[in-house]
Each structure stands twice: as structure tokens, then as C-alpha cells.
C-alpha positions in Angstrom: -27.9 38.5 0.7 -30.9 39.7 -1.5 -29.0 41.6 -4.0 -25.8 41.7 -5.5 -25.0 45.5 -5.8 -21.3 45.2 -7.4 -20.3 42.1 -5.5 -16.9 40.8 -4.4 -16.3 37.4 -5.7 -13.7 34.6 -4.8 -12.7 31.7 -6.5 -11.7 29.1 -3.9 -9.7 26.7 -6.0 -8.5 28.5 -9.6 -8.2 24.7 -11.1 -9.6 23.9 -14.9 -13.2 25.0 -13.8 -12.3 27.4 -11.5 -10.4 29.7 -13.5 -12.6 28.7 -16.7 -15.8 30.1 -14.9 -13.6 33.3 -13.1 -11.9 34.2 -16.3 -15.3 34.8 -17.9 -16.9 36.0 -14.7 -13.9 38.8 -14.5 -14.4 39.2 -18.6 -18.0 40.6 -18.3 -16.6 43.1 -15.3 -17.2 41.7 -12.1 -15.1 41.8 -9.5 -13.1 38.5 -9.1 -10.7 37.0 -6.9 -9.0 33.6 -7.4 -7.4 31.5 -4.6 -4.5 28.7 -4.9 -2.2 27.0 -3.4 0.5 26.8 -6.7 2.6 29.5 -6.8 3.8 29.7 -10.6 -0.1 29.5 -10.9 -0.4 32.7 -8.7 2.3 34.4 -10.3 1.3 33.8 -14.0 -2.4 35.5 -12.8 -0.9 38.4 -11.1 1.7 39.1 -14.4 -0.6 38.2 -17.4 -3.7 37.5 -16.0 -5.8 34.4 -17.4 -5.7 32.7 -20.9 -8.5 31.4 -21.5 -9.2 29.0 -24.8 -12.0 27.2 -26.5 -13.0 26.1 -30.1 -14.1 29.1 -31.3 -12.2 32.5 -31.6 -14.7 34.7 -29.5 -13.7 32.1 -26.9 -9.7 33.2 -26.9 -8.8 36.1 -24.8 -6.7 36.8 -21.8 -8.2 38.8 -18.8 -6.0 40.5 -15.7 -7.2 39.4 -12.7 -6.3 39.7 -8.9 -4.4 36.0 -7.2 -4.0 35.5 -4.0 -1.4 32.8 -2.7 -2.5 30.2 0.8 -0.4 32.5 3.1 -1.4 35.8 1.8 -5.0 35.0 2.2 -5.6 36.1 5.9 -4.6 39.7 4.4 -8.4 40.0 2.9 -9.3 41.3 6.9 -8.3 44.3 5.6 -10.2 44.4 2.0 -13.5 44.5 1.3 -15.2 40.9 2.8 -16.3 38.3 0.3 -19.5 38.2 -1.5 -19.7 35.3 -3.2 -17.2 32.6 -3.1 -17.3 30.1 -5.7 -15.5 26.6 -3.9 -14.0 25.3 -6.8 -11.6 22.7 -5.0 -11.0 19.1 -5.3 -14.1 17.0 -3.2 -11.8 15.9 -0.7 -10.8 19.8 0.1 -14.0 21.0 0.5 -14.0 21.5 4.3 -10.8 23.1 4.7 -11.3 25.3 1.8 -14.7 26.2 2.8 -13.1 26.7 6.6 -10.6 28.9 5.4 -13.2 31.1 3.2 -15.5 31.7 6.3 -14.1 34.3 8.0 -13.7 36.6 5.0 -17.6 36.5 4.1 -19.7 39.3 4.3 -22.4 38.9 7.0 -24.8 38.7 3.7 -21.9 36.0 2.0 -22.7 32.7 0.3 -20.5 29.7 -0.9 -21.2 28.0 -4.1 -20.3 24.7 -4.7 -18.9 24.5 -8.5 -17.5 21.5 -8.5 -17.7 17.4 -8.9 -20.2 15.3 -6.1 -22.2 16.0 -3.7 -20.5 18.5 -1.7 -23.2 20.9 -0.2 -23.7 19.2 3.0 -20.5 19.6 3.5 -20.4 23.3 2.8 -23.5 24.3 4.7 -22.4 22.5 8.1 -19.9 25.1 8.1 -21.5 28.1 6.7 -25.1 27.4 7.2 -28.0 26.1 5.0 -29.3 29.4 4.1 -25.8 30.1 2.5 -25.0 27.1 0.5 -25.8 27.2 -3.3 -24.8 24.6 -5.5 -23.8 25.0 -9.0 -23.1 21.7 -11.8 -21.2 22.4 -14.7 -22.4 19.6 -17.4 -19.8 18.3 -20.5 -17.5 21.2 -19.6 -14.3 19.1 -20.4 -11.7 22.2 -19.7 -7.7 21.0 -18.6 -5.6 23.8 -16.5 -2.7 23.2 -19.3 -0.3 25.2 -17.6 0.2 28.3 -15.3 -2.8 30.9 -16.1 -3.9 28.9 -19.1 -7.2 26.7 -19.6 -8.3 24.9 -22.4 -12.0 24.0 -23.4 -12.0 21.2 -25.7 -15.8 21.0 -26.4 -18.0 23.5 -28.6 -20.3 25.3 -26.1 -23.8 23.3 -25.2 -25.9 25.9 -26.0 -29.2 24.7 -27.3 -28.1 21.3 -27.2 -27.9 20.9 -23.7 -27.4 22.9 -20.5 -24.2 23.5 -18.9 -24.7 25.1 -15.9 -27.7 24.8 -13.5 -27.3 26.5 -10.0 -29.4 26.2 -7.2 -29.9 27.3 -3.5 -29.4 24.5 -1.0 -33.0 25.0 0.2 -34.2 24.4 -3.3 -36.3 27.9 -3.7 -35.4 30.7 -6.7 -33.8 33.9 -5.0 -32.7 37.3 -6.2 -29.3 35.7 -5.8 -29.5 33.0 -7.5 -31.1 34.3 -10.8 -28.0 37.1 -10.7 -25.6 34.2 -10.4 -27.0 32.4 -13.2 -27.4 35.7 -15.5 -23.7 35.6 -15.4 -23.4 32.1 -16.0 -25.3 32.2 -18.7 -23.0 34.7 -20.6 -20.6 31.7 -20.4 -22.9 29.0 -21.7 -26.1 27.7 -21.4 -27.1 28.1 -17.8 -30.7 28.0 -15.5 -31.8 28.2 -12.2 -33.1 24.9 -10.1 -35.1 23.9 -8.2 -33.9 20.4 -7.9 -30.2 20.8 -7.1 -30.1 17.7 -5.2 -31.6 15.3 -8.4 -29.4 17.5 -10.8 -26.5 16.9 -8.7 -26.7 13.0 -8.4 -27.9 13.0 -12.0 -24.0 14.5 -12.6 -22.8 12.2 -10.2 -24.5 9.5 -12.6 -22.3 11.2 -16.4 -19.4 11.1 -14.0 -19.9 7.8 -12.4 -19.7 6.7 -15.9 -16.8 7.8 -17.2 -14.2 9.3 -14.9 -12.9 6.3 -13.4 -12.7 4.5 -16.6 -10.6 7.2 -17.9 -8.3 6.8 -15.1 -7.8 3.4 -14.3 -7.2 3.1 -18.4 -4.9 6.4 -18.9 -7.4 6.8 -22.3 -9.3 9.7 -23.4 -12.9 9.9 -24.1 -12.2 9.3 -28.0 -10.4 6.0 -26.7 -12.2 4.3 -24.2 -15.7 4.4 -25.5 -14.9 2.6 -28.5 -13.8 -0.2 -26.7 -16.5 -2.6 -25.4 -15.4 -3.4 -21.9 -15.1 0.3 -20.8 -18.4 1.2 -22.8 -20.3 -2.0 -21.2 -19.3 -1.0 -17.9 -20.1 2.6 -18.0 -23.6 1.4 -19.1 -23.4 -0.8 -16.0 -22.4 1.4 -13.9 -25.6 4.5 -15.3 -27.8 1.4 -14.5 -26.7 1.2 -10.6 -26.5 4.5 -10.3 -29.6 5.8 -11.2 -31.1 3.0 -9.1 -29.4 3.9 -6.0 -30.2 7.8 -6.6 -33.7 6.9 -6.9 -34.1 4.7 -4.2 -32.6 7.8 -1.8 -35.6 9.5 -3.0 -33.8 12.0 -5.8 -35.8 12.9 -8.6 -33.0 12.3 -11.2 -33.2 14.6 -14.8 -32.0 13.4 -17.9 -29.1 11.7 -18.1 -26.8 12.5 -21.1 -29.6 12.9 -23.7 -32.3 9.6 -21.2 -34.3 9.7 -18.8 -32.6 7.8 -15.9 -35.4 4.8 -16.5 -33.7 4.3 -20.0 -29.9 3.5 -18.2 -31.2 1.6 -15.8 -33.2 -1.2 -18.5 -30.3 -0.5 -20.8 -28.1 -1.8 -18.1 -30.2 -4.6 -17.4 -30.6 -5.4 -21.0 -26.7 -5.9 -21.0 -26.6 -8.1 -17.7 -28.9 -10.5 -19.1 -27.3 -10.6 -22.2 -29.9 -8.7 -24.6 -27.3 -6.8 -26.1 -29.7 -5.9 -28.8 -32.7 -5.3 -26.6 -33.5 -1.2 -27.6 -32.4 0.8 -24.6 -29.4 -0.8 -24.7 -28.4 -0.1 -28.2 -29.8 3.5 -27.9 -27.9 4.0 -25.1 -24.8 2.5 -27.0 -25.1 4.0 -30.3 -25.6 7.1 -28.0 -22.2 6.6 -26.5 -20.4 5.6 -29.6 -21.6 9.1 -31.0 -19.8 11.3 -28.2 -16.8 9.0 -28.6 -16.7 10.3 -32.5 -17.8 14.3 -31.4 -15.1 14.3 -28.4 -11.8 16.2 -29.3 -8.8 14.3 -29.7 -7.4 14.0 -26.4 -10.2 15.3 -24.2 -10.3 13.2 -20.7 -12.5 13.7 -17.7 -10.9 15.3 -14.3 -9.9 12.3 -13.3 -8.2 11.2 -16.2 -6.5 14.4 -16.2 -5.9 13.9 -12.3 -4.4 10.5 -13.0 -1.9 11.6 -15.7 -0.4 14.4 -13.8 0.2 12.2 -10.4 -3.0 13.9 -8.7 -5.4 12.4 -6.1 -8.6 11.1 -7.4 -12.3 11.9 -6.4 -13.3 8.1 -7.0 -14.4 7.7 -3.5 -17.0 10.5 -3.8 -18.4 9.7 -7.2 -18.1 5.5 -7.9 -17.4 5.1 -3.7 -20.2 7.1 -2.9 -22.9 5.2 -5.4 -21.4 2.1 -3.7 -21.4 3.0 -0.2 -24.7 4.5 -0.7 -26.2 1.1 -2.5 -24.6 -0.9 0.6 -26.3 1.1 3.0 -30.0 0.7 1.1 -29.3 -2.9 0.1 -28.8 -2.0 -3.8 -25.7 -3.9 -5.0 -23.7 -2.4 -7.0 -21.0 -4.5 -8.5 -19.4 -2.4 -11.4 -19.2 0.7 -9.3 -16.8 -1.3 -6.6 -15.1 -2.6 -9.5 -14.2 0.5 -11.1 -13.1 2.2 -7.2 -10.7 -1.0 -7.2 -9.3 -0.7 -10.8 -9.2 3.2 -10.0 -6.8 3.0 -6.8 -5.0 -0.3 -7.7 -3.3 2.1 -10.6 -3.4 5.3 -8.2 -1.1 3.3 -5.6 1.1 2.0 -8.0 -0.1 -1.6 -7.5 -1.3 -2.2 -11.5 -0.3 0.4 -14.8 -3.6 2.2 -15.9 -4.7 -0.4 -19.0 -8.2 -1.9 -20.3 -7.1 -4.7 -18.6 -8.0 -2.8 -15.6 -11.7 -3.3 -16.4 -11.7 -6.7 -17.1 
């Protein structure tokens, strides 16, 4: 696909981020699509379309869009074929979904991973590297509060810092690509990579840090940062993280306002007990400041996952860094901790608590 001449697009997966990005995809016009498997979900988007919230009032609006339920989706043979399908499903769903999406693509379609981990190999085995795109949606912190309604709980990055940044699996600019990000970027703050491979594990690295804290506590942002185990162990965890992304040979980007370098000696400054060393109390003072910004309530995926009986991605974010460092000889300690405290309170063997951490 070259160009995108009034293009068909799908949202595989109309979750928190899913029907965040549609809703404002099918605001500015475009033709969009969403997929699910919940059928009040489904309904709500076919009846009223989708509500979309956020902190300011430009950010309010509903939008009708078209919804399409798991057993009405072989029916698209007979519509116009997919353009663009954004696979906005939970990590471990990513096959099937992408599976299931195949067969409606135009010979021209693409797939675009907008979601948590590393997810694109995954996607191109099935549809091919030269249609595989990935997309990473930085401090987005939206919740699917109910039927056809999203919440964003954060002000927009704008200037600040970057939301989106998409990039083709092969790591060149297209035509494509710079549409796709020209309507990201009526969202939010959005740009086009080269490097979708370091921007992804540098994602992997925010999320390492605090989704699984967030779930294995039951707290919210605003909660667990102020409290020293969960903020030391996040710092812990940035440290191994960055070190087993770099040793794999990814060219990490700055890492929630550091470079990578400055996680990894802040995390060292706290394992040898320098708690006062600089990188660890920029780091610290750094994370101490988002605690204070964050919205009361605000929690990562997972924590939201967690709280409504959901299945976690903490073996593709903190089990991947750890299976990763095991496989290069990087330990990585915190990270196996936190996939431990994460699925002893998943399986019903602990309650989410600090304790969890300790």
C-alpha cells in the first residue's frame, strides 16, 4: 500500500486504547470499524456510538461508529476489504486476532500493532514483514469505564512529551506511515520512527516499571509511588531492563524524561545502598513528581486488568525482560519478583498488598 485514498480501517480489539484511538480516528472522518468480542460493548457502539472523555472539554464528544460482534465478522467478504487494521488486543491475543483479520485485508492491507510489548514478530509471521507497522502509545492512561465509554485521565503530552510514535517493521518512513501518523497526531503528539524496535523495548522499560506493581498492590499510580518499596523496585526493575534491552542490541530512547544510562546507575546507586548518589535521587524525585501530577485513581492496564478479574500481560513485559536476561546471562532479580507477586495475587494464592513487594 503506497497511499491511503479514503481507506477502510478496523480496530481489532475496541478496549481502553482501542476505542480511545478509533473514536478520534472516526471523529476527524475516516472510515472506522471496531471489532469485539463483548456484546453490550458492541451494542452500546452500534446505538450511541462512542463517548469519549478527557480533561479538557474539546476532549468530550461522542461519535457513531460501525461494531461488529466475533460471529458477525466473516460477513466483511462481502464489504469493502480492510485497509488498515489497528490490532489493539491484549498481548496474549495477538495471533488469533491477527489470524482472524487476515483474510479481510486488501491485497495492499497492513496490521498495526497498538498495543503493550513486543508484539510485531508475532504479527508479521502471519501477515508478512512488509505489512507489519508498529505503533506505541506513551502515558496514555485511558480505562474502557463502561460499554461505549473511555476515560483519559491524563492532560494530553503535547510538547511535553510524545505519545504516539509509529513505525514500519522494516524501520524505513513510507507514504503510509506518515498518513498514519498525520492522523495520530490530531489526537496527540505523534512522529514517525525509525527505531520502532528501541522505542518499543524503551515502552516495555515505563511499563516494566509500573504495571505489575500496580497489580500485585491493587494501588493506583497516586498510591504506589509514594511508598518506598514499590518506588525502589520500579527503579530496580528500569535498571535491569534497560540493561537487558541494550545488551540485545536495541538502541533504547529516553526513558520517562532519562536516558536509559541514567536508570541503569540510578538502579545501581540503590543496590549498593547510595541512596543519595544523583541518578538515583533524580530519578526518584522524578518519580515522586508523576505520583503528585497523576489523577486520583489513574492505574496502568494491568492494574485496571487486575481489578476487573482480567488476565494479565506480566509475562510479556516483566517475563519477557526476565526470560530475555536469562537467555543473555543478565540477572534480573526484581523483574522475577514482580512476575511472582503479579500471579501469586492473579491465582488467588496472596490478596494484592505492598506486602506483595516485600
Amino acid at each position: 500500500m503506497t497511499e491511503l485514498n479514503n481507506p477502510r480501517i478496523m480496530i481489532v480489539g475496541a478496549g481502553a486504547v482501542g476505542a480511545y484511538v478509533g473514536g478520534n480516528l472516526a471523529k476527524q472522518g475516516l472510515d472506522v470499524s471496531f471489532f469485539d468480542a463483548w456484546p453490550e460493548h458492541v451494542q452500546k457502539m452500534r446505538t450511541d456510538g462512542i463517548t469519549l472523555e478527557g480533561t479538557t472539554p474539546e476532549e468530550c464528544f461522542t461519535v457513531p461508529v460501525k461494531a461488529y460482534n466475533l460471529t458477525e465478522l466473516q460477513g466483511l467478504k462481502r464489504e469493502k476489504p480492510i485497509d488498515i487494521a489497528f490490532i489493539c488486543v491484549k498481548s496474549y491475543d495477538t495471533a488469533w486476532a491477527t489470524m482472524l483479520i487476515k483474510d479481510y485485508l486488501a491485497p495492499t492491507g497492513c496490521v498495526i500493532s497498538l498495543q503493550n510489548c513486543m508484539n510485531e514478530e508475532t504479527i508479521a509471521n502471519i501477515v508478512g514483514w512488509g505489512k507489519t507497522l508498529g505503533c506505541i502509545a506513551a502515558k496514555i492512561v485511558v480505562e474502557l469505564v463502561g460499554p461505549g465509554h473511555v476515560i483519559r485521565r491524563i492532560a494530553k503530552g503535547g510538547a511535553e512529551h510524545t505519545v504516539f510514535r509509529a513505525g514500519e517493521a522494516t524501520c524505513v518512513i513510507t507514504p503510509r506511515l506518515e498518513t498514519i501518523v498525520g492522523w495520530l497526531s490530531k489526537i496527540d503528539s505523534a512522529k514517525a520512527t525509525t527505531n520502532l524496535w528501541g522505542e518499543r523495548w524503551s515502552k516495555l522499560v515505563a511499563n516494566a516499571m509500573g504495571n505489575g506493581v500496580s497489580a500485585s498492590t491493587g494501588m493506583s499510580i497516586k498510591e504506589y509511588m509514594v511508598q518506598e518499596p514499590a518506588r525502589h523496585l520500579s527503579i530496580r526493575i528500569a535498571g535491569e531492563s534497560v540493561r537487558v534491552g541494550q545488551a540485545l542490541g536495541y538502541a533504547l530512547e529516553e526513558i520517562n524524561g532519562f536516558a536509559p544510562e541514567v536508570w541503569d546507575l540510578a538502579a545501581q546507586e540503590l543496590e549498593s545502598g547510595a541512596n543519595d548518589a544523583p541518578n538515583f535521587r533524580k530519578v526518584e524525585e522524578k518519580l515522586l513528581a508523576n505520583a503528585a501530577k497523576a489523577k486520583e485513581g489513574a492505574r496502568p492496564s494491568m492494574g485496571q486488568d487486575m481489578l476487573k478479574g482480567r488476565r494479565t500481560e506480566i509475562e510479556f513485559i516483566n517475563g519477557l525482560v526476565a526470560n530475555k536476561g536469562k537467555e543473555i546471562g543478565i540477572p534480573t532479580p526484581a523483574s522475577s519478583k514482580l512476575v511472582e507477586a503479579v500471579q501469586s495475587v492473579e491465582q488467588g494464592r496472596a490478596p494484592a498488598g505492598i506486602e506483595r513487594l516485600m
